[in-house]
MDTraj code that builds the backbone (N, CA, C; nanometers):
import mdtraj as md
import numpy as np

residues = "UNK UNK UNK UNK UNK UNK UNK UNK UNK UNK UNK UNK UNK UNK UNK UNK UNK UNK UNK UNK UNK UNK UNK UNK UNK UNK UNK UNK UNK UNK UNK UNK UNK UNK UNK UNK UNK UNK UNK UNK UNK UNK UNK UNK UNK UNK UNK UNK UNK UNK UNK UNK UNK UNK UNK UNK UNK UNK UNK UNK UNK UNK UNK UNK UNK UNK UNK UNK UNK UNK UNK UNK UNK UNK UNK UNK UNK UNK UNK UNK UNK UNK UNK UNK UNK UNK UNK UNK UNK UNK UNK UNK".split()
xyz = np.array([
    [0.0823, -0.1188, 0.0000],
    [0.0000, 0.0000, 0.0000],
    [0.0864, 0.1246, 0.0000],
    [0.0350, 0.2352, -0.0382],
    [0.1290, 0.3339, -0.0582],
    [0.1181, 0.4513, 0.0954],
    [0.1707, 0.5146, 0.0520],
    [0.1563, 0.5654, 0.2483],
    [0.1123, 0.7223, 0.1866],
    [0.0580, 0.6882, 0.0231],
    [-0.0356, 0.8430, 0.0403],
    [-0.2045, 0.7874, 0.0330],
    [-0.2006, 0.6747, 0.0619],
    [-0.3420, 0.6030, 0.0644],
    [-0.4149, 0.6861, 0.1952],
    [-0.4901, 0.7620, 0.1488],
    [-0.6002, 0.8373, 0.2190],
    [-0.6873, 0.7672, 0.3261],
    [-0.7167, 0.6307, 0.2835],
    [-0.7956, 0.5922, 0.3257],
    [-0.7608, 0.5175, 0.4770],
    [-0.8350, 0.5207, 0.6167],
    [-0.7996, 0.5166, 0.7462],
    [-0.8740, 0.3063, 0.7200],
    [-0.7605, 0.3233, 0.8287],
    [-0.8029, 0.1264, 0.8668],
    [-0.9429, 0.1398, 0.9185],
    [-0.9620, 0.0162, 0.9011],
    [-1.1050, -0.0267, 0.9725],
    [-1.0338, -0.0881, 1.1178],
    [-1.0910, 0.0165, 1.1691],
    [-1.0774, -0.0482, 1.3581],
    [-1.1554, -0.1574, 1.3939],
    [-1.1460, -0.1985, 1.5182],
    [-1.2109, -0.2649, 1.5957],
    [-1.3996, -0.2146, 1.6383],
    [-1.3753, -0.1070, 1.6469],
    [-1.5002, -0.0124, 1.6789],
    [-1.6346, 0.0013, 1.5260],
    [-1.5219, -0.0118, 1.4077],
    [-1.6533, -0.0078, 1.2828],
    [-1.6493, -0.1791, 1.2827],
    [-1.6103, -0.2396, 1.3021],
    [-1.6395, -0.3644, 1.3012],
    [-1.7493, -0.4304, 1.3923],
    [-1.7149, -0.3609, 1.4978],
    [-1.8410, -0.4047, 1.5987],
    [-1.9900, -0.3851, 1.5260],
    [-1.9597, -0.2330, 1.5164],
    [-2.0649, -0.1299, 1.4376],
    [-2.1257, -0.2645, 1.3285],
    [-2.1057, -0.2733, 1.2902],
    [-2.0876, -0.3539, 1.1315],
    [-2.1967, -0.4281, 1.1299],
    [-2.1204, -0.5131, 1.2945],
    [-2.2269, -0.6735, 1.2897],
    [-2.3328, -0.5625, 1.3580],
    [-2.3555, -0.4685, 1.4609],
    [-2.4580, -0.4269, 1.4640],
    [-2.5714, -0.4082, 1.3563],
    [-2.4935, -0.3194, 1.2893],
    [-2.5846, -0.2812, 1.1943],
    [-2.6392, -0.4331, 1.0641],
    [-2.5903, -0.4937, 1.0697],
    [-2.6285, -0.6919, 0.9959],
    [-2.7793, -0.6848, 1.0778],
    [-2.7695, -0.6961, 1.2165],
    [-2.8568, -0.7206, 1.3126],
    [-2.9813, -0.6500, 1.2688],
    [-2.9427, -0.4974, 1.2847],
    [-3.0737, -0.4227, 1.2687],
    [-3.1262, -0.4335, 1.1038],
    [-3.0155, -0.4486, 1.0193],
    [-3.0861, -0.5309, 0.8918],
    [-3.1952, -0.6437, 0.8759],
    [-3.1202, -0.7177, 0.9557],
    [-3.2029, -0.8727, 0.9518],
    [-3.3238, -0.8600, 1.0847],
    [-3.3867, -0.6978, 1.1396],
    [-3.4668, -0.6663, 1.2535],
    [-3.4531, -0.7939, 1.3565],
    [-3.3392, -0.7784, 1.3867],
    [-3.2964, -0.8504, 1.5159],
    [-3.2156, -0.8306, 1.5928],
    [-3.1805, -0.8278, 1.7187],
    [-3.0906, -0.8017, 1.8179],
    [-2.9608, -0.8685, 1.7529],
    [-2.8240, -0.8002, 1.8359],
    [-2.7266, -0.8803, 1.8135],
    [-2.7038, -1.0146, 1.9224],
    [-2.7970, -1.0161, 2.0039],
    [-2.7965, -1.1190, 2.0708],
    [-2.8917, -1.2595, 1.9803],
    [-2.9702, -1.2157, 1.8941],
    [-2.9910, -1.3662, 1.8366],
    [-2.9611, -1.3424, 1.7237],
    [-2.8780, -1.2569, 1.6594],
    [-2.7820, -1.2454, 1.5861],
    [-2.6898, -1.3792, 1.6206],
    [-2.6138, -1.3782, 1.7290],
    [-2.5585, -1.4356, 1.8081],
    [-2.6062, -1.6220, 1.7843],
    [-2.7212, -1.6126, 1.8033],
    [-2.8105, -1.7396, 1.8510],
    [-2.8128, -1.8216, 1.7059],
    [-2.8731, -1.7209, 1.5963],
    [-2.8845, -1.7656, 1.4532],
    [-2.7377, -1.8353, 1.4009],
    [-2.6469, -1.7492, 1.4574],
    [-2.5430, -1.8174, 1.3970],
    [-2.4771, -1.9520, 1.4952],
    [-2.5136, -1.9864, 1.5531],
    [-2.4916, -2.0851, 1.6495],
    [-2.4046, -2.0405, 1.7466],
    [-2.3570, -1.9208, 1.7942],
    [-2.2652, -1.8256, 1.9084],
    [-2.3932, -1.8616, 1.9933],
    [-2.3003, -1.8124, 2.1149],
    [-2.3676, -1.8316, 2.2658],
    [-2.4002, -1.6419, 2.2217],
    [-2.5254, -1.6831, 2.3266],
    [-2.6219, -1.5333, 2.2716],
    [-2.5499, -1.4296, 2.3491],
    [-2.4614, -1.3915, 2.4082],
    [-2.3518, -1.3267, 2.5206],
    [-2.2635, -1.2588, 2.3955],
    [-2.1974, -1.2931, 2.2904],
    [-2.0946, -1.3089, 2.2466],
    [-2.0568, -1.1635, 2.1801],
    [-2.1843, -1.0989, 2.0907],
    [-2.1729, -0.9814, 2.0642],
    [-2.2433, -0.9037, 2.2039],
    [-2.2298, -0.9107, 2.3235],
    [-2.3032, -0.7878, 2.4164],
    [-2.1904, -0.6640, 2.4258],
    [-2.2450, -0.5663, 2.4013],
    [-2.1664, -0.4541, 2.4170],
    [-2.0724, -0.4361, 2.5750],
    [-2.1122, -0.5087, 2.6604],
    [-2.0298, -0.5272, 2.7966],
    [-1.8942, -0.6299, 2.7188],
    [-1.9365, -0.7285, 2.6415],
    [-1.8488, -0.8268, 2.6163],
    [-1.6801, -0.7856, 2.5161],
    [-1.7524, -0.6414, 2.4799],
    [-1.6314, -0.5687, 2.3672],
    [-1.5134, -0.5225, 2.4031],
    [-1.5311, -0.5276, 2.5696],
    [-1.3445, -0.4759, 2.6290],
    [-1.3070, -0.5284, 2.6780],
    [-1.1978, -0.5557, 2.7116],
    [-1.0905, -0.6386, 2.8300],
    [-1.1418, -0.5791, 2.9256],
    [-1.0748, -0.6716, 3.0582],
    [-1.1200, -0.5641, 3.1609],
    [-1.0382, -0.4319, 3.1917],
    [-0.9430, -0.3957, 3.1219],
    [-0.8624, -0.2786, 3.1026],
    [-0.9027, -0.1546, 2.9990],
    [-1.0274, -0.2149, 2.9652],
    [-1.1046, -0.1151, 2.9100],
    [-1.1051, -0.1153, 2.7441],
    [-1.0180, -0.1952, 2.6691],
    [-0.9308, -0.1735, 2.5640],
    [-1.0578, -0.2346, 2.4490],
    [-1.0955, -0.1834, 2.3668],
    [-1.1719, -0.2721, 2.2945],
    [-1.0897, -0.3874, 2.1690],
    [-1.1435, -0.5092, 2.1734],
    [-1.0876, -0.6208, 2.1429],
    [-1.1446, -0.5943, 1.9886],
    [-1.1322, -0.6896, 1.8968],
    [-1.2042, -0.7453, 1.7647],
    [-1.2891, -0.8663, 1.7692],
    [-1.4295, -0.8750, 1.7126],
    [-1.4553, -0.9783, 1.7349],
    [-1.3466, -1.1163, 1.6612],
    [-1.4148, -1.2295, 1.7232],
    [-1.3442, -1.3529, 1.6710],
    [-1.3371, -1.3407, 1.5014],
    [-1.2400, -1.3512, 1.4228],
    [-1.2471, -1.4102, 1.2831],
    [-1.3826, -1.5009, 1.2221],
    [-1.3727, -1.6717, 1.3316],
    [-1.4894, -1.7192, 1.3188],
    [-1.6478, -1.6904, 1.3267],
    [-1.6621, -1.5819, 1.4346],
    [-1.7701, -1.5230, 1.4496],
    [-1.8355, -1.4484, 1.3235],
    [-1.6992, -1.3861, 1.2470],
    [-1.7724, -1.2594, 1.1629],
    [-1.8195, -1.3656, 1.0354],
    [-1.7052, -1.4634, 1.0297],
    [-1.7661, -1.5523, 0.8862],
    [-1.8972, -1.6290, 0.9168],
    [-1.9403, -1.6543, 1.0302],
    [-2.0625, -1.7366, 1.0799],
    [-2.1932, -1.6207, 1.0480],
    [-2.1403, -1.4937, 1.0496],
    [-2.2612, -1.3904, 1.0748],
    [-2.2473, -1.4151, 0.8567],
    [-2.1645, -1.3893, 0.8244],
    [-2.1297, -1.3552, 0.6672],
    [-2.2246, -1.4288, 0.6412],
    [-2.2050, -1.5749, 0.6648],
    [-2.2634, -1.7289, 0.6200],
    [-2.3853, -1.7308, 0.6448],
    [-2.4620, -1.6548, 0.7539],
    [-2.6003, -1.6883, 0.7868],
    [-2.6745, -1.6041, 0.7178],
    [-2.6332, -1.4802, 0.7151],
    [-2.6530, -1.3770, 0.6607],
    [-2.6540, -1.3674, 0.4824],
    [-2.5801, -1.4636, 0.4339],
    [-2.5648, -1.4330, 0.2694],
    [-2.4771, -1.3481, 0.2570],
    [-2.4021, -1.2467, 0.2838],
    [-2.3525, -1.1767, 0.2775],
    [-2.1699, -1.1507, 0.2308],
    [-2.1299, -1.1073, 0.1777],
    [-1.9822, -1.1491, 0.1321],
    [-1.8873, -1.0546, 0.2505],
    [-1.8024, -1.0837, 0.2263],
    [-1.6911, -0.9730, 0.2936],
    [-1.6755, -0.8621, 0.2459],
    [-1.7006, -0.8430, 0.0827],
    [-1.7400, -0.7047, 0.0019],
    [-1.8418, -0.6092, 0.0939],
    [-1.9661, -0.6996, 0.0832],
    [-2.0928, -0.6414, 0.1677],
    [-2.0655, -0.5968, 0.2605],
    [-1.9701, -0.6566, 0.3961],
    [-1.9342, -0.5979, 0.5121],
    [-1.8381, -0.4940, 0.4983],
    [-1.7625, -0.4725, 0.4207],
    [-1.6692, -0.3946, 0.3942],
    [-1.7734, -0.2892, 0.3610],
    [-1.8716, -0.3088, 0.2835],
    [-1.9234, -0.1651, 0.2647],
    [-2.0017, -0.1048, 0.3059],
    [-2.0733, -0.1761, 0.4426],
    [-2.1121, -0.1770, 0.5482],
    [-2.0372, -0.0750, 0.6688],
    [-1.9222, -0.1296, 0.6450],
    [-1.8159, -0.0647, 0.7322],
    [-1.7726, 0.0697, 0.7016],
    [-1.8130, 0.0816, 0.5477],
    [-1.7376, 0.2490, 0.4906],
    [-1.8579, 0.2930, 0.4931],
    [-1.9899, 0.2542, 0.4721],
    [-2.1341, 0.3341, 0.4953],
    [-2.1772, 0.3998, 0.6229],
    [-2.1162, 0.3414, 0.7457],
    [-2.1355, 0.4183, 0.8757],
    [-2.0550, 0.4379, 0.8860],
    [-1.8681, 0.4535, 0.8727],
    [-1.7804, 0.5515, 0.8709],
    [-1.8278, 0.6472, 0.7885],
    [-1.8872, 0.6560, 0.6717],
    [-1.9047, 0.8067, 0.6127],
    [-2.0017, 0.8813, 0.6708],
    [-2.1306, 0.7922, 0.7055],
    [-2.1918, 0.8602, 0.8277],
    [-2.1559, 0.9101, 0.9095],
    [-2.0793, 0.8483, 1.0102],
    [-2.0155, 0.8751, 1.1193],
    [-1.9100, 1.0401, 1.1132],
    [-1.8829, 1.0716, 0.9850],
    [-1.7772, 1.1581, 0.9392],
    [-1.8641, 1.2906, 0.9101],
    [-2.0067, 1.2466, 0.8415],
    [-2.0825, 1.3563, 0.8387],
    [-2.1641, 1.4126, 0.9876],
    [-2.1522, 1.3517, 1.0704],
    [-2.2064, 1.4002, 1.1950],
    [-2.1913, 1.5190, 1.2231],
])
top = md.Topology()
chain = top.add_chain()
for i, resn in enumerate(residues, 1):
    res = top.add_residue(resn, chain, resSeq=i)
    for name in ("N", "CA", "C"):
        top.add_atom(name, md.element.get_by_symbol(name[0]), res)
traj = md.Trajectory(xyz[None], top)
Protein backbone atom coordinates (compact mmCIF):
# COMPACT_ATOMS: atom_id res chain seq x y z
CA UNK A 1 0.00 0.00 0.00
CA UNK A 2 1.29 3.34 -0.58
CA UNK A 3 1.56 5.65 2.48
CA UNK A 4 -0.36 8.43 0.40
CA UNK A 5 -3.42 6.03 0.64
CA UNK A 6 -6.00 8.37 2.19
CA UNK A 7 -7.96 5.92 3.26
CA UNK A 8 -8.00 5.17 7.46
CA UNK A 9 -8.03 1.26 8.67
CA UNK A 10 -11.05 -0.27 9.73
CA UNK A 11 -10.77 -0.48 13.58
CA UNK A 12 -12.11 -2.65 15.96
CA UNK A 13 -15.00 -0.12 16.79
CA UNK A 14 -16.53 -0.08 12.83
CA UNK A 15 -16.39 -3.64 13.01
CA UNK A 16 -18.41 -4.05 15.99
CA UNK A 17 -20.65 -1.30 14.38
CA UNK A 18 -20.88 -3.54 11.31
CA UNK A 19 -22.27 -6.73 12.90
CA UNK A 20 -24.58 -4.27 14.64
CA UNK A 21 -25.85 -2.81 11.94
CA UNK A 22 -26.28 -6.92 9.96
CA UNK A 23 -28.57 -7.21 13.13
CA UNK A 24 -30.74 -4.23 12.69
CA UNK A 25 -30.86 -5.31 8.92
CA UNK A 26 -32.03 -8.73 9.52
CA UNK A 27 -34.67 -6.66 12.53
CA UNK A 28 -32.96 -8.50 15.16
CA UNK A 29 -30.91 -8.02 18.18
CA UNK A 30 -27.27 -8.80 18.14
CA UNK A 31 -27.96 -11.19 20.71
CA UNK A 32 -29.91 -13.66 18.37
CA UNK A 33 -27.82 -12.45 15.86
CA UNK A 34 -25.58 -14.36 18.08
CA UNK A 35 -28.10 -17.40 18.51
CA UNK A 36 -28.84 -17.66 14.53
CA UNK A 37 -25.43 -18.17 13.97
CA UNK A 38 -24.92 -20.85 16.49
CA UNK A 39 -22.65 -18.26 19.08
CA UNK A 40 -23.68 -18.32 22.66
CA UNK A 41 -26.22 -15.33 22.72
CA UNK A 42 -23.52 -13.27 25.21
CA UNK A 43 -20.95 -13.09 22.47
CA UNK A 44 -21.73 -9.81 20.64
CA UNK A 45 -23.03 -7.88 24.16
CA UNK A 46 -21.66 -4.54 24.17
CA UNK A 47 -20.30 -5.27 27.97
CA UNK A 48 -18.49 -8.27 26.16
CA UNK A 49 -16.31 -5.69 23.67
CA UNK A 50 -13.44 -4.76 26.29
CA UNK A 51 -10.91 -6.39 28.30
CA UNK A 52 -11.20 -5.64 31.61
CA UNK A 53 -8.62 -2.79 31.03
CA UNK A 54 -11.05 -1.15 29.10
CA UNK A 55 -9.31 -1.74 25.64
CA UNK A 56 -11.72 -2.72 22.94
CA UNK A 57 -10.88 -6.21 21.43
CA UNK A 58 -12.04 -7.45 17.65
CA UNK A 59 -14.55 -9.78 17.35
CA UNK A 60 -13.44 -13.53 16.71
CA UNK A 61 -12.47 -14.10 12.83
CA UNK A 62 -14.89 -17.19 13.19
CA UNK A 63 -17.70 -15.23 14.50
CA UNK A 64 -17.72 -12.59 11.63
CA UNK A 65 -17.66 -15.52 8.86
CA UNK A 66 -20.63 -17.37 10.80
CA UNK A 67 -22.61 -13.90 10.75
CA UNK A 68 -21.30 -13.55 6.67
CA UNK A 69 -22.63 -17.29 6.20
CA UNK A 70 -26.00 -16.88 7.87
CA UNK A 71 -26.53 -13.77 6.61
CA UNK A 72 -25.65 -14.33 2.69
CA UNK A 73 -23.52 -11.77 2.77
CA UNK A 74 -19.82 -11.49 1.32
CA UNK A 75 -16.91 -9.73 2.94
CA UNK A 76 -17.40 -7.05 0.02
CA UNK A 77 -20.93 -6.41 1.68
CA UNK A 78 -19.34 -5.98 5.12
CA UNK A 79 -16.69 -3.95 3.94
CA UNK A 80 -19.23 -1.65 2.65
CA UNK A 81 -21.12 -1.77 5.48
CA UNK A 82 -18.16 -0.65 7.32
CA UNK A 83 -17.38 2.49 4.91
CA UNK A 84 -21.34 3.34 4.95
CA UNK A 85 -21.35 4.18 8.76
CA UNK A 86 -17.80 5.52 8.71
CA UNK A 87 -19.05 8.07 6.13
CA UNK A 88 -21.92 8.60 8.28
CA UNK A 89 -20.16 8.75 11.19
CA UNK A 90 -17.77 11.58 9.39
CA UNK A 91 -20.83 13.56 8.39
CA UNK A 92 -22.06 14.00 11.95
Amino acid sequence: MSETNTHKAITNIDIWNAIDEIARLQNISPSRLAIICGLDSTVFNKCKRQDASGHTHYPSFASLVKVLNKTNMTMTDFGIICDRLRAEKSDD
